[in-house]
C-alpha positions as CSV (number, residue, x, y, z in Angstrom):
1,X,15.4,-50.3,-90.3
2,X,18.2,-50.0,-88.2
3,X,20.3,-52.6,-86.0
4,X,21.3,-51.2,-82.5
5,X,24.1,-53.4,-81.7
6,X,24.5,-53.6,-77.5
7,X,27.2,-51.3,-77.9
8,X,25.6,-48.1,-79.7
9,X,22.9,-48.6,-76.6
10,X,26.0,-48.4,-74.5
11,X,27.1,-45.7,-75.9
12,X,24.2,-43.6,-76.7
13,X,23.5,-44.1,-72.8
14,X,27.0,-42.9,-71.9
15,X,26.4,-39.6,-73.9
16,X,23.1,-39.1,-72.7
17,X,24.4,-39.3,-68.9
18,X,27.1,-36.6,-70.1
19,X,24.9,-34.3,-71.8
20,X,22.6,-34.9,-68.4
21,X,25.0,-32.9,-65.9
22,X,26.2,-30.5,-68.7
23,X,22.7,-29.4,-70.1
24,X,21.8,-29.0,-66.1
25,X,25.1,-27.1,-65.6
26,X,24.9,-24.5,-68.7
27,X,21.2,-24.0,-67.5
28,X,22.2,-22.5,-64.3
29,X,25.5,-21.0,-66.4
30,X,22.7,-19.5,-68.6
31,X,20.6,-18.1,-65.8
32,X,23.7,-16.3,-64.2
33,X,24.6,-14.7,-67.7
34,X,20.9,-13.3,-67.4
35,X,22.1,-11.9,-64.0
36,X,25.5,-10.4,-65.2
37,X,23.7,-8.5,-68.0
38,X,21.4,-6.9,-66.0
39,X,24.5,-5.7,-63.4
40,X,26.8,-4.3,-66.3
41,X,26.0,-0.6,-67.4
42,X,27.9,-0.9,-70.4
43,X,25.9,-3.7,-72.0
44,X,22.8,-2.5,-71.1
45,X,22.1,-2.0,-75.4
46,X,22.6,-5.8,-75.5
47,X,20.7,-6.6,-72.6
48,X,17.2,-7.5,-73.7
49,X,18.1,-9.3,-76.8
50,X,20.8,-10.8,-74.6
51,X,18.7,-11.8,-71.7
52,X,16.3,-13.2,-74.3
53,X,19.1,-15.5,-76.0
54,X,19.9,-16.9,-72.6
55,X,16.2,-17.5,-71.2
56,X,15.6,-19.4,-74.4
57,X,18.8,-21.5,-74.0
58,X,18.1,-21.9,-70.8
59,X,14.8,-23.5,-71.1
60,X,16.2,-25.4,-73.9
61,X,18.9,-27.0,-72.0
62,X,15.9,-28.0,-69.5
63,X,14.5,-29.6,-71.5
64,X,17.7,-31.5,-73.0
65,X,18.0,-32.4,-69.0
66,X,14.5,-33.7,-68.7
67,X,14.8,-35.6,-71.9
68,X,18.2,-37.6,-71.6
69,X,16.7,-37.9,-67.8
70,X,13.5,-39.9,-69.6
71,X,15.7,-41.5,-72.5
72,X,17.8,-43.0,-69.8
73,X,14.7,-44.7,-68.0
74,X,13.0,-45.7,-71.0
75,X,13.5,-49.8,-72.1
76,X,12.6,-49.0,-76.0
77,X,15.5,-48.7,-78.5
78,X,13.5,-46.9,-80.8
79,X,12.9,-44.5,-78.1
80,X,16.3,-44.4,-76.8
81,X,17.5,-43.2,-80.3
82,X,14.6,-41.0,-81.1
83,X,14.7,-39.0,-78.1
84,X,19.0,-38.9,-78.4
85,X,18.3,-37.6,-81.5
86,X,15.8,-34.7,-80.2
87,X,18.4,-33.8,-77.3
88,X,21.7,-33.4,-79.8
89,X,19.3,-30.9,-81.8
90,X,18.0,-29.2,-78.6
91,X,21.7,-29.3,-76.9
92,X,23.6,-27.9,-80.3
93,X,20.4,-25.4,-80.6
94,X,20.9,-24.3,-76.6
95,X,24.6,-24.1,-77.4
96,X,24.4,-21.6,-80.6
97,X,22.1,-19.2,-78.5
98,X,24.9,-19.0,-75.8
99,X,28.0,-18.5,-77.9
100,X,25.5,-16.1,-79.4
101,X,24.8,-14.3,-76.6
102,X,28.2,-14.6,-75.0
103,X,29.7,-13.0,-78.6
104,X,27.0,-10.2,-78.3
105,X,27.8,-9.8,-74.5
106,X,32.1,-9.2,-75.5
107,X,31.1,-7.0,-78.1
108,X,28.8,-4.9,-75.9
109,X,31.2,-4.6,-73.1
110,X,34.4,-3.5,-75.1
C-alpha cells in the first residue's frame, strides 16, 4: 500500500490538467494529419496505413481527454492514481502512433 502525500495529489492533478488540453490538442492535430494525407499525391502509398495510425491515435488521445477529464472530478485517491496511470499509457501509446505516422508521412513525401 501506498501513501499519497497532499502533494503527489497536487501534483498528479497538475499533470492531469496538462495532459487535458494537450491530448484534446493532438486529437484535432491528429485528425488534420488524416486530412493532409489524403491531399498529398506523393504520399498516397502511405496513406491508408497512415490515416490508420492517426485515427487510432486520435481516438486514443480522446480518450486520454475524457479520462484525466473524470480523474480530475473523482474524490478517490486510489482512483485518481489508477486512472493517471491508464492515461500516461494511453498518452505515450497515442504519442508513438503519431511520431510513427509523422516518420512514415517524411519518408513518403521525400
Amino acid at each position: 500500500m501506498t501513501i499519497h502525500t497532499p502533494q503527489s495529489i497536487a501534483r498528479t492533478r497538475e499533470l492531469l490538467l496538462r495532459l487535458l488540453s494537450i491530448s484534446a490538442s493532438l486529437a484535432g492535430f491528429c485528425v488534420a494529419g488524416i486530412g493532409l494525407l489524403h491531399n498529398q499525391f506523393k504520399a498516397q502509398k502511405f496513406e491508408s496505413i497512415g490515416d490508420d495510425f492517426l485515427a487510432l491515435a486520435a481516438v486514443i488521445f480522446l480518450l486520454c481527454t475524457y479520462l484525466a477529464f473524470w480523474a480530475l472530478r473523482t474524490r478517490q485517491k486510489r482512483r485518481l492514481f489508477l486512472l493517471a496511470k491508464i492515461i500516461d499509457i494511453l498518452f505515450l501509446t497515442g504519442l508513438t502512433l503519431t511520431v510513427i505516422s509523422g516518420v512514415g508521412f517524411v519518408y513518403a513525401v521525400f
